[in-house]
C-alpha positions as CSV (number, residue, x, y, z in Angstrom):
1,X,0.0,0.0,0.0
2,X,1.3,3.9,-0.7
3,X,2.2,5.6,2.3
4,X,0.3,8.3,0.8
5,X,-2.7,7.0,0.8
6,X,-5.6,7.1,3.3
7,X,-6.9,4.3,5.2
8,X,-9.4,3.0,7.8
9,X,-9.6,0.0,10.2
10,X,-11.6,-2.0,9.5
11,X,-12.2,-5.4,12.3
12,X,-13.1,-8.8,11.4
13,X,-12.8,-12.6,13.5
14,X,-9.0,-12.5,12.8
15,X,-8.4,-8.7,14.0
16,X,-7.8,-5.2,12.6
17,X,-6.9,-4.3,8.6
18,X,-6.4,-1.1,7.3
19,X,-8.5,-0.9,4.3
20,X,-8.2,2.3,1.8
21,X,-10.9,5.0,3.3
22,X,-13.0,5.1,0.2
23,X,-13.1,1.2,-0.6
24,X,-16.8,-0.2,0.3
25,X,-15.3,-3.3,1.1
26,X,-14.3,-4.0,4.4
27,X,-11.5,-6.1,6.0
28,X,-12.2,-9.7,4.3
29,X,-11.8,-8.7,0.8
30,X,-8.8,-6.4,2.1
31,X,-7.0,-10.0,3.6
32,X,-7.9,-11.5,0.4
33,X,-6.1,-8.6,-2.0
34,X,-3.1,-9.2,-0.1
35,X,-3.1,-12.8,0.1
36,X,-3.8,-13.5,-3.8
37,X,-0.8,-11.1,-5.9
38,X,-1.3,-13.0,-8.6
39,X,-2.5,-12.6,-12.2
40,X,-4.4,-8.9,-11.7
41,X,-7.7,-10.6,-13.0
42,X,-11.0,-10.2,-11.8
43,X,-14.2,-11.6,-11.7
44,X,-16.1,-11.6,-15.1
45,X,-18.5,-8.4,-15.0
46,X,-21.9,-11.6,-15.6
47,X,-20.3,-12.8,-12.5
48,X,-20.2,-10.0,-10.6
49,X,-24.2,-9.2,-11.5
50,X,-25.2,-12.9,-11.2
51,X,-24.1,-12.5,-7.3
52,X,-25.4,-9.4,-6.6
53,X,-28.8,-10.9,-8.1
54,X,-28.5,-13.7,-5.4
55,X,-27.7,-11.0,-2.4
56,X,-31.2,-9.3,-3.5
57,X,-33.3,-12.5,-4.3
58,X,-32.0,-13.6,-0.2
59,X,-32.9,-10.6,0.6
60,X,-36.5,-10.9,-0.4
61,X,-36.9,-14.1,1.2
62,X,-35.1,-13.0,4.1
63,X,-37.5,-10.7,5.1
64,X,-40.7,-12.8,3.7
65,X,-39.6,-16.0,6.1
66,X,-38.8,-13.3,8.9
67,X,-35.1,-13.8,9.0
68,X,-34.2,-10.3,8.3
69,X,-36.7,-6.6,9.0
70,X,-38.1,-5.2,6.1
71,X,-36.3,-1.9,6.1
72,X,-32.8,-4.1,6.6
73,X,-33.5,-6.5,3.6
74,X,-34.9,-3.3,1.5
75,X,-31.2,-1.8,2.2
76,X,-29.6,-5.0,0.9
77,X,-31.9,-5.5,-1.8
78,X,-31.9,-2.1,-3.1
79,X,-27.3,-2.1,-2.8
80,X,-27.5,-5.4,-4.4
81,X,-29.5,-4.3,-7.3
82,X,-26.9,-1.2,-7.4
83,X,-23.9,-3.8,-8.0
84,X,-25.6,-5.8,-10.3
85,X,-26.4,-2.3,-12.6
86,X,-22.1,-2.0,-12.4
87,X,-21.8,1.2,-10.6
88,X,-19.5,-0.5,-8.1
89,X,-16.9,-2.5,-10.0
90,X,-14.3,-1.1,-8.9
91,X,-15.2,-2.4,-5.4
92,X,-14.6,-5.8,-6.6
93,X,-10.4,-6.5,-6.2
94,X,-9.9,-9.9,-5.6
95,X,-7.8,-11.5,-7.7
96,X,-9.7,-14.5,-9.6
97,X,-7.0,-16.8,-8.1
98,X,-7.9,-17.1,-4.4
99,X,-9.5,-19.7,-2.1
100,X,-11.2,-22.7,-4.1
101,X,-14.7,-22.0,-2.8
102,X,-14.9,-18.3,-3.9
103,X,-15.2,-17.6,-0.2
104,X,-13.3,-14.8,-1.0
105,X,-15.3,-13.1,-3.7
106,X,-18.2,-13.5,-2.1
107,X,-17.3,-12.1,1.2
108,X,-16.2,-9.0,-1.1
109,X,-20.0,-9.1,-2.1
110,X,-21.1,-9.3,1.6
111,X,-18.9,-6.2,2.6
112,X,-20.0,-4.3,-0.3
113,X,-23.4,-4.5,-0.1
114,X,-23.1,-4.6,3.5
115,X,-21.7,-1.0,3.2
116,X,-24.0,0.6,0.8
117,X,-27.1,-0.6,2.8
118,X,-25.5,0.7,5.9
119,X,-25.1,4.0,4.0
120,X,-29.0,4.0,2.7
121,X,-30.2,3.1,6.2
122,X,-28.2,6.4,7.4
123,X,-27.7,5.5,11.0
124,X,-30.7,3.7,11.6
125,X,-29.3,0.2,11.6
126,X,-25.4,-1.2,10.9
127,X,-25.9,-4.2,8.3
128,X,-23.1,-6.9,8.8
129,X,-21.9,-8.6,6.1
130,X,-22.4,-12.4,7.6
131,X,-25.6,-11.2,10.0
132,X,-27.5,-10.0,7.4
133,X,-26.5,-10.0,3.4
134,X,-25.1,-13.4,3.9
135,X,-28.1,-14.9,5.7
136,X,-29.2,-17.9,5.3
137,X,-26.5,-18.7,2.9
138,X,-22.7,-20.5,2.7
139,X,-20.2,-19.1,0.0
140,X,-20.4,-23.1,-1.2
141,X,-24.3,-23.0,-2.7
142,X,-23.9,-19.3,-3.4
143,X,-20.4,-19.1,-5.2
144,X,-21.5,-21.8,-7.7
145,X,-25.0,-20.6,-7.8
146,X,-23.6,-17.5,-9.3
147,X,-21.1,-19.1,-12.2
148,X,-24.5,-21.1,-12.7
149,X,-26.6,-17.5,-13.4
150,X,-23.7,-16.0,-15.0
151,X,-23.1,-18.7,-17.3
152,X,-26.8,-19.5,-18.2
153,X,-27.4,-16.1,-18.8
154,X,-24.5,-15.5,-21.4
155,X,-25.4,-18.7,-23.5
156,X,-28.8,-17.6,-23.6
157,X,-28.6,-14.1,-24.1
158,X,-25.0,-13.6,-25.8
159,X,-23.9,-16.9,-27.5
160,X,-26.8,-18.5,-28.9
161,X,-27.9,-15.4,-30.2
162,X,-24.5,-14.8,-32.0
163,X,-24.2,-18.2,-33.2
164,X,-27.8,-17.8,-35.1
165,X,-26.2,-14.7,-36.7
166,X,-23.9,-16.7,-38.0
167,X,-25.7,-19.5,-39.1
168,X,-28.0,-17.0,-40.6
169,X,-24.8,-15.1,-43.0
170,X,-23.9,-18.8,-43.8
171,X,-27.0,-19.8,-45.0
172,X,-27.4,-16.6,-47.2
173,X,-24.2,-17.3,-48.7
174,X,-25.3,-20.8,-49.3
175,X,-28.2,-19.7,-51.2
176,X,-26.6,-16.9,-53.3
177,X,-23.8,-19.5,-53.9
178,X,-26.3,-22.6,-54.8
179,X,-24.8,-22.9,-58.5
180,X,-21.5,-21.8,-58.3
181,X,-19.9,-25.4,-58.9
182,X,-16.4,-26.2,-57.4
183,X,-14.3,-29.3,-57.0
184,X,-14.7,-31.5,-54.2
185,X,-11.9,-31.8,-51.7
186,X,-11.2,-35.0,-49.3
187,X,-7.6,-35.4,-48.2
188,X,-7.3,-31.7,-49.8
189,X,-6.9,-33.7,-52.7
190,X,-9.4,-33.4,-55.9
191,X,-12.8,-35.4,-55.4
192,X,-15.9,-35.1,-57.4
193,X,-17.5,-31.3,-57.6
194,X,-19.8,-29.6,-54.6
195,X,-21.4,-26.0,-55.0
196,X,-19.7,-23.4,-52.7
197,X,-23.5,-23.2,-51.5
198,X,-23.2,-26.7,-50.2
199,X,-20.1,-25.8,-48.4
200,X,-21.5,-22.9,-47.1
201,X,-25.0,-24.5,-46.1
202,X,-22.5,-27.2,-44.2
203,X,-21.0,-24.3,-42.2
204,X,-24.4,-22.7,-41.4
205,X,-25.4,-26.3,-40.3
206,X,-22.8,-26.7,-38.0
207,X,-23.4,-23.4,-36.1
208,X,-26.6,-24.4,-35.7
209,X,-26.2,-27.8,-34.5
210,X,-23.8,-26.0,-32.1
211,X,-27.4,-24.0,-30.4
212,X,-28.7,-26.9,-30.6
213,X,-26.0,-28.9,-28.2
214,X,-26.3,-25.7,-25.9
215,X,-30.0,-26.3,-25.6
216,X,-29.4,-29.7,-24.9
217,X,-27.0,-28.7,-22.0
218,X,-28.9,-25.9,-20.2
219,X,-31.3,-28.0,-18.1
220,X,-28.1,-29.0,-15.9
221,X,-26.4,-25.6,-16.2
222,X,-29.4,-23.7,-15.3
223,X,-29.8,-26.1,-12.0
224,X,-28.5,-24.0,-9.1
225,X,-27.3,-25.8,-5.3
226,X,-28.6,-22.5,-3.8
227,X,-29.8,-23.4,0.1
228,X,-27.2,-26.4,0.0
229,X,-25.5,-24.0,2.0
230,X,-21.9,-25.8,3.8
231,X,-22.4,-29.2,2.6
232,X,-25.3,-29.8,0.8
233,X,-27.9,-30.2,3.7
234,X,-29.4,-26.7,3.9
235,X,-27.9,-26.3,7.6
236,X,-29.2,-22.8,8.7
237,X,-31.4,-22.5,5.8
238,X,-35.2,-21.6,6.8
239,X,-37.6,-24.1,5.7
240,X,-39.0,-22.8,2.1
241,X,-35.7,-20.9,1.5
242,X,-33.9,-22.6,-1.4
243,X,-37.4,-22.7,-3.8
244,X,-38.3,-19.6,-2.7
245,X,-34.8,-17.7,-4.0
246,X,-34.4,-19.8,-6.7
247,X,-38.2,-18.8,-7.7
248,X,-36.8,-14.8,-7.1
249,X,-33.4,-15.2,-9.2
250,X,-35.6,-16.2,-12.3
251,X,-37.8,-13.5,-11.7
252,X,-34.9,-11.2,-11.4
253,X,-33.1,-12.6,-14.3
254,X,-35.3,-14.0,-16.6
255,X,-33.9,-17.2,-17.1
256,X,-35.0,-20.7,-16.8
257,X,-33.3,-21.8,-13.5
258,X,-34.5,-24.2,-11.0
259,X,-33.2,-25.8,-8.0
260,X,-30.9,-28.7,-8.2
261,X,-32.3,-32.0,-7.8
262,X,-30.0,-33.2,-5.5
263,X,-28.0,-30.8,-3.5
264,X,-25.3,-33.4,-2.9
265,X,-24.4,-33.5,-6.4
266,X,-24.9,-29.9,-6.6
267,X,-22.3,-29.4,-4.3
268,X,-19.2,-32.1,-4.7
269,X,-19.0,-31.7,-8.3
270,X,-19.6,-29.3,-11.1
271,X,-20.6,-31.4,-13.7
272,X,-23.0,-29.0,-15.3
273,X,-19.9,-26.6,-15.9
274,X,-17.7,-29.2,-17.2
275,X,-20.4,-30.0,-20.0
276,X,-21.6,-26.7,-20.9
277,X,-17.4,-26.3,-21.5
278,X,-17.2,-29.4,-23.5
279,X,-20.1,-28.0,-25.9
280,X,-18.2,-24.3,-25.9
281,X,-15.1,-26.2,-27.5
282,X,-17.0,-28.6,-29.3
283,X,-18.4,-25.2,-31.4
284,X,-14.7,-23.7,-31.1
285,X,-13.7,-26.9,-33.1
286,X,-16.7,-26.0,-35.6
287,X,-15.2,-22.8,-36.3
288,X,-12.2,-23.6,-36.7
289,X,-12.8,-25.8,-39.5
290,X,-15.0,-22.8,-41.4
291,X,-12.3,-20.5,-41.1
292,X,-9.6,-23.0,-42.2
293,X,-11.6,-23.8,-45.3
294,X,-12.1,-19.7,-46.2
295,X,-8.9,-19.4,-45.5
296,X,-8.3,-21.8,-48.0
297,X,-10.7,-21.0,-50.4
298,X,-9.5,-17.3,-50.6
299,X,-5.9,-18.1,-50.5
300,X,-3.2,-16.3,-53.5
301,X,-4.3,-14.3,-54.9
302,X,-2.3,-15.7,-57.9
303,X,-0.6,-19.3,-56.7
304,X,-3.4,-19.8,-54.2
305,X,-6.9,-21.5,-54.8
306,X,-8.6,-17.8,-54.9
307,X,-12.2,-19.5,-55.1
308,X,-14.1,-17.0,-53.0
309,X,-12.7,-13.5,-51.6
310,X,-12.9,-12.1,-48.2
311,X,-13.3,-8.6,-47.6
312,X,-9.9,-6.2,-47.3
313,X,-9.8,-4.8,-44.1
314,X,-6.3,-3.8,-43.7
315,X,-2.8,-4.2,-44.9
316,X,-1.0,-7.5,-44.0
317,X,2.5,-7.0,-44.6
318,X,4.7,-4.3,-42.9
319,X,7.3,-5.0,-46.0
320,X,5.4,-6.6,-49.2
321,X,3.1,-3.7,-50.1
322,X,-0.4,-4.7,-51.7
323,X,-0.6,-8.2,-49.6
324,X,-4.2,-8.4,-47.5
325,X,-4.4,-11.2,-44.8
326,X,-7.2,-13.0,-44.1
327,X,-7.2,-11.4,-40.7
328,X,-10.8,-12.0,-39.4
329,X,-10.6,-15.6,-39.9
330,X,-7.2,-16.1,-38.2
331,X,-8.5,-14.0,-35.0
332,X,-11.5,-16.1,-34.7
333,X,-9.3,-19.1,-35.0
334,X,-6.8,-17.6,-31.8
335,X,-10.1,-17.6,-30.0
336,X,-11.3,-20.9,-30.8
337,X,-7.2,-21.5,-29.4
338,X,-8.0,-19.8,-26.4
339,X,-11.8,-21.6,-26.0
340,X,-9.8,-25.1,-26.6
341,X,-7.2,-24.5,-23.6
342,X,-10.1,-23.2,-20.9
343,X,-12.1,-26.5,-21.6
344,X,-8.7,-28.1,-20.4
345,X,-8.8,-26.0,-17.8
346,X,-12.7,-26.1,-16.7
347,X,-12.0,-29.9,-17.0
348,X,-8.8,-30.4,-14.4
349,X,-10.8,-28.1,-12.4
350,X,-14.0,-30.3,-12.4
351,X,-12.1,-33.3,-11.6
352,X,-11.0,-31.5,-8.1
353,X,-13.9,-31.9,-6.4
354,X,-13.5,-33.6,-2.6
355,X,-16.3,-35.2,-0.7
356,X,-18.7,-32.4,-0.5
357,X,-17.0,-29.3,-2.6
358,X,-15.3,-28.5,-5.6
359,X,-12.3,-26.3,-4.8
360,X,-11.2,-24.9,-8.0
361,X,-14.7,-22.4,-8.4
362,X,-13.4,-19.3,-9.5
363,X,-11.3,-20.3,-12.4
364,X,-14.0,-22.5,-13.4
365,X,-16.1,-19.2,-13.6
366,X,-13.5,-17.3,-15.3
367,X,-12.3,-19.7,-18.1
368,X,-16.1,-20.7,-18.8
369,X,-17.5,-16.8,-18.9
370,X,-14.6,-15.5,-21.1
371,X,-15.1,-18.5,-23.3
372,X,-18.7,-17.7,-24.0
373,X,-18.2,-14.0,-24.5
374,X,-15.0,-14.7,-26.8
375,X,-17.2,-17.2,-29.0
376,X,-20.2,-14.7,-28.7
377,X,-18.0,-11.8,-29.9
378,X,-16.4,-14.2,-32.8
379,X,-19.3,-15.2,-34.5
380,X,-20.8,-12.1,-34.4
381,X,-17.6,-10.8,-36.1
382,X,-16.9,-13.3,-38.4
383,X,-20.5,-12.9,-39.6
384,X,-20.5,-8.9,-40.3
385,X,-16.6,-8.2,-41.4
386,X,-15.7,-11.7,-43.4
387,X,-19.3,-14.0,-44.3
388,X,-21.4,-10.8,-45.4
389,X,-18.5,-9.5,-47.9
390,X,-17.3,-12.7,-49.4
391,X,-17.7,-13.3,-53.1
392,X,-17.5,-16.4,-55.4
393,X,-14.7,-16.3,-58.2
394,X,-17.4,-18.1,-60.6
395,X,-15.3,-18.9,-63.6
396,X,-11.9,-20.2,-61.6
397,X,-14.0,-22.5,-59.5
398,X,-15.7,-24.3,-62.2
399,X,-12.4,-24.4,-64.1
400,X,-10.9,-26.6,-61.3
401,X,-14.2,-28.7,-61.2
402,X,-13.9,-29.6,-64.7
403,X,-9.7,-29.8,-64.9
404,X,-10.1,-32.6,-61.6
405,X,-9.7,-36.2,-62.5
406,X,-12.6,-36.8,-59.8
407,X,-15.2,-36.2,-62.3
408,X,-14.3,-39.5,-64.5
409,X,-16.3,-41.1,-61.6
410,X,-19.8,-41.2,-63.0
411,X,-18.3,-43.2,-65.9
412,X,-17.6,-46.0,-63.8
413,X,-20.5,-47.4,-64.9
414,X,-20.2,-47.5,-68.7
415,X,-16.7,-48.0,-68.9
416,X,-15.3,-49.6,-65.4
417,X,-13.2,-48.2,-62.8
418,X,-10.3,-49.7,-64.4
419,X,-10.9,-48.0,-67.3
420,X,-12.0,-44.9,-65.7
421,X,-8.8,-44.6,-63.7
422,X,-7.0,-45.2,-67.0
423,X,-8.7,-41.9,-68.2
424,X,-7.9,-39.9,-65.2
425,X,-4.2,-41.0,-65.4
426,X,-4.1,-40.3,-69.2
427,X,-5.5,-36.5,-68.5
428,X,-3.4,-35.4,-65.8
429,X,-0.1,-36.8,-67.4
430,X,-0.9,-35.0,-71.0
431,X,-2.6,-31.5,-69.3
432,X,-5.6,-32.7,-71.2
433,X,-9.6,-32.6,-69.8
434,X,-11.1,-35.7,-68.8
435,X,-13.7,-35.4,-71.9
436,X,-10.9,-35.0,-74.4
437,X,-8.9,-38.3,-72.9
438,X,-12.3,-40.5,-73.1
439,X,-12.6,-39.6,-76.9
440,X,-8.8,-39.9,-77.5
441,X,-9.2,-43.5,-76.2
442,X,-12.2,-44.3,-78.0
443,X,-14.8,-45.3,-75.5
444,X,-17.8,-43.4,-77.2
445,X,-19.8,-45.6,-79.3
446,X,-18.0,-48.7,-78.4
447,X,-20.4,-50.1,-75.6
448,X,-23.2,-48.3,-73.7
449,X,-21.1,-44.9,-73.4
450,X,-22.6,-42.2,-76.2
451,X,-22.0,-38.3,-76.9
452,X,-24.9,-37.9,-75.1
453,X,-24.1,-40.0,-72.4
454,X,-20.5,-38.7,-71.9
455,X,-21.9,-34.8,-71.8
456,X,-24.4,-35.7,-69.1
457,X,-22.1,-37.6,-67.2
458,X,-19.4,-35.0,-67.5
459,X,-21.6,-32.1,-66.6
460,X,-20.2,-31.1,-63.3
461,X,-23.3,-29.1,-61.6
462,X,-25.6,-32.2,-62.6
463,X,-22.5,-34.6,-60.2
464,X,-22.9,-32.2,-57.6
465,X,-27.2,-33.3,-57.6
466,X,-26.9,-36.9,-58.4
């Protein structure tokens, strides 16, 4: 701390801290800031709200089951609603990297609400952080209560939202691209042709199968262990209490949540977490394979394949004047990087749980929060600066669908593989199209293969609707 700087005492169980005079937090959060120097990173501004939304849903109850007065549980009901608006951020110091349960973190909740309903009651009553906000409550139900809100609430409002954006520039491309014919690639090796609209339909599919594994997952993320309190068994928890704030967080928030079906569960593991994460890198694997493939498809523009081309958004050489990178693309794909390596994490941390707790919580919250708001961001992006301003290069992609050897396949049948791999040999060595080695080697008119058969079998837009 500066020497310059002004303080107060501040008491808890342990003794006196001196906590800077115009922090609302007290001397809990103040221990934890100095016990936890390490990375400088905070809770995730959903997780922040999400708590505060529990500290006024208790708050309610608290006073409705007689546990707290009205005019105390209106203090703490209208500071909580404060926090969760973000005029107190800055209040929130603890570094994401502290004691497994969040304990931490939501003590710094306690103290700050704590403060400003002490300030709003203006003498009338002192509200203590553990007496009153915390009532009825343990940081184990309400720490992962809140990475349950926060998390819900981003897939539902931010990520799926972004991801039908997406699907939705994908599948506009798709249509507007329905006849441009291209070759095939498996292996990234020549195959029989597609339409870039096929590709691009693919793409939009696979965004959208991606909502539709996070609708399959939000049942268990959207179960909260709030009134499990220490362990799971709802010690000092009024009768009524856990439906009853559950019931007010929805109402708060909006979202589907409900109260976890077995508290023990709820508690000792975070399975819920752990899949939502798998289905955030499953989609991060999705986009990475679309933005490979336009990366692909754009590449040159002269000794690349320069099917399609992406917007220019900026220069991409500091020393080769006139070269434009696919920069969008290759962000997205440092994200999907980024979503990849906090499922690891999310998943080491969801195998620590012990008996009746998981004690890795707050980097659970963090990795899983930035993932979705990284992913919501991408898709978003990729949508409105790369998918919206790409163009088909008509004329080069047909060329390479009718120069690959792949499209001697449908004459399999009136002149045998054997024969047919004889053709595609015979073009590629002597530069020469697939149509003119088949006459050269006299296969029309010689069995079931005529002219007219050999231009309907060669017609690459009719291979790619067989």
């Amino acid at each position: 701390m500066s020497e310059n700087a002004e303080y107060r005492i501040e008491r808890d169980s342990m003794g006196e801290v001196q906590v800077p005079a115009d922090a609302k937090w007290r001397a809990q959060t103040q221990r934890a800031v100095g016990n936890f120097p390490l990375s400088g990173r905070r809770l995730e501004r959903a997780h922040i709200e999400a708590l505060a939304h529990i500290k006024a849903a208790a708050a309610t109850v608290n006073a409705d089951l007689g546990v707290l007065d009205a005019p105390v549980a209106d203090a703490i009901r209208a500071a909580a609603e404060e926090v969760a608006d973000g005029r107190w951020d800055d209040h929130f110091p603890v570094d994401v990297f502290q004691t497994g349960s969040g304990t931490s973190s939501n003590m710094n909740m306690n103290e700050v609400v704590a403060t400003l309903a002490t300030e709003r009651l203006a003498g009338d009553a002192t509200v203590h952080p553990n007496d009153h906000v915390n009532a009825s409550q343990s940081s184990n139900d309400v720490f992962p209560s809140s990475i349950h809100i926060a998390a819900t609430a981003a897939v539902t409002h931010d990520l799926v939202p972004a991801l039908e954006h997406l699907a939705a520039a994908l599948s506009r491309k798709g249509e507007e691209f329905a006849e441009v014919v291209k070759s095939g690639r498996t292996h990234l090796m020549d195959a029989t042709p597609v339409t870039l609209g096929q590709e691009f339909d693919g793409y939009a599919a696979q965004m959208r199968h991606g909502v539709e594994r996070l609708h399959a997952s939000l049942p268990r993320l959207a179960e909260l262990p709030l009134g499990g309190t220490a362990v799971g068994t709802g010690i000092n928890t009024p009768p009524g209490f856990s439906e009853a704030v559950i019931a007010e967080v929805a109402r708060i928030t909006g979202l589907p949540l409900t109260e976890a079906r077995d508290h023990f569960e709820a508690q000792g593991a975070r399975d819920g977490l752990v899949e939502t994460s798998g289905q955030l890198r499953t989609i991060a694997v999705g986009l990475t394979k679309i933005c490979n493939d336009l990366r692909w498809m754009a590449s040159g523009p002269r000794t690349g394949l320069a099917e399609i081309a992406l917007p220019d958004l900026q220069p991409g050489s500091s020393i080769m004047p006139g070269k434009v990178n696919p920069v969008i693309p290759e962000a997205v794909l440092m994200v999907c990087a980024q979503v990849t390596g906090n499922d690891a994490t999310v998943a080491t941390a969801g195998a620590a749980g012990n008996f009746e707790l998981n004690v890795m919580l707050p980097v659970m919250a963090r990795n899983l929060l930035e993932s979705v708001r990284l992913l919501s961001r991408a898709a978003r992006l990729l949508a409105d600066s790369t998918v919206d301003g790409i163009t088909a290069n008509t004329e080069r992609a047909r060329v390479y669908a009718e120069s690959s050897p792949s499209v001697v396949t449908p004459l399999n049948r009136y002149i045998g593989y054997e024969n047919a791999a004889a053709v595609a040999k015979k073009a590629l060595a002597e530069a020469k199209t697939i149509r003119e080695a088949v006459l050269e080697a006299g296969y029309v008119d010689r069995g079931e293969l005529t002219l007219a058969h050999l231009d309907e079998a060669l017609d690459v837009l009719r291979m790619t609707r067989p």
